[in-house]
C-alpha positions in Angstrom: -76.0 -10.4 69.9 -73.4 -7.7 69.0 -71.1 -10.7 67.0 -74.5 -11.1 65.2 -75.0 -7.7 64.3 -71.6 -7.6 62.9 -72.0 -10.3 60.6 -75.0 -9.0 59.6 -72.8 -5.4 58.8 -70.1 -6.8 56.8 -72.2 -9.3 54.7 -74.4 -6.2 53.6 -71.3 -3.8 53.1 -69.6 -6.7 51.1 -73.0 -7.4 49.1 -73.5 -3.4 47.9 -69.7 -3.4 47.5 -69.9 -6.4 44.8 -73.2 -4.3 43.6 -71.3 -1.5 42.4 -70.6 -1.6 38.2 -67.2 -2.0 37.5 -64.8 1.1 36.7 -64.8 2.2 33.1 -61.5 1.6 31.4 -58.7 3.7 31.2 -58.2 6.3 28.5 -56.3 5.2 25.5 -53.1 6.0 25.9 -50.7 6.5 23.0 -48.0 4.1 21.8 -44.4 4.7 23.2 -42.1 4.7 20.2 -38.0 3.9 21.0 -36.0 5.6 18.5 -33.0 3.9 19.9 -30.8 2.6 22.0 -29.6 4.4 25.2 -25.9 5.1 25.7 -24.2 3.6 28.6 -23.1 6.2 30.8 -19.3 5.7 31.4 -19.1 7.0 34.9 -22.3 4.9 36.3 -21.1 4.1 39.7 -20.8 0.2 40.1 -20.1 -1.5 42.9 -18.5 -5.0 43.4 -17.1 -6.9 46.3 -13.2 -7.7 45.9 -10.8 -10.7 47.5 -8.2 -8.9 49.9 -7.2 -12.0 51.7 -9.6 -11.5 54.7 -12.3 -14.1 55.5 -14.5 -10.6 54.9 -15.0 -9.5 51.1 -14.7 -5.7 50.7 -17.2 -3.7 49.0 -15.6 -1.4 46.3 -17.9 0.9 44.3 -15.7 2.8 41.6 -17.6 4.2 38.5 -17.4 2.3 35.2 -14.8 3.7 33.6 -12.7 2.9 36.1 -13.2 0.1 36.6 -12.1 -1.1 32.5 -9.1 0.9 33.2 -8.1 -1.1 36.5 -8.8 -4.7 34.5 -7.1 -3.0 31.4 -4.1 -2.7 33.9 -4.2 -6.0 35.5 -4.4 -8.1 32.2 -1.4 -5.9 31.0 0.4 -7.2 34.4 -0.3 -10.7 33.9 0.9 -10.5 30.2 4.2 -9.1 31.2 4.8 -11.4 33.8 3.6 -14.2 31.5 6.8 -12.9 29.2 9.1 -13.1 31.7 8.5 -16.1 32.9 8.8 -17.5 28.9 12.0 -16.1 28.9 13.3 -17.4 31.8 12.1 -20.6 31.6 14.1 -20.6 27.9 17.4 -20.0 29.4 17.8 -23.5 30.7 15.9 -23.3 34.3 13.5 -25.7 35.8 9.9 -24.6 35.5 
């Protein structure tokens, strides 16, 4: 009897729920104008995971900046070593 009753409940609460008139729309809003871009902000903290020979990646947050400065480095270290090994495979050595 009580199951019933409860059917009888939620089908009439459903019914005067669907019953109801919709919501009026939202007020107008006005348009959102972009006057331009946004700068990048050269000391947003970014964080990567880096190789260091462990089965484990480390996480490494750094911001930006830094991190075009430590990649600025690096290609400068593989140039020079590139160099040297030019130079010393020109002076008759096996390569």
């Amino acid at each position: 009897m009580r199951i019933i009753r409860f059917i009888i409940v939620a089908a009439a609460s459903s019914a005067a729920i669907a019953q109801q008139a919709p919501a009026p729309p939202p007020a107008a809003q006005p348009p959102i104008t972009v006057t331009g871009q946004a700068v990048a902000d050269a000391d947003k903290l970014v964080c990567k995971y880096t190789d260091t020979g462990s089965l484990i990646p480390k996480k490494v947050c750094m911001p930006k900046s830094e991190w075009a400065r430590s990649q600025s480095n690096n290609d400068d270290a593989m140039k020079t070593m590139r160099d040297w090994q030019r130079v010393r495979c020109n002076m008759g050595t096996r390569c």
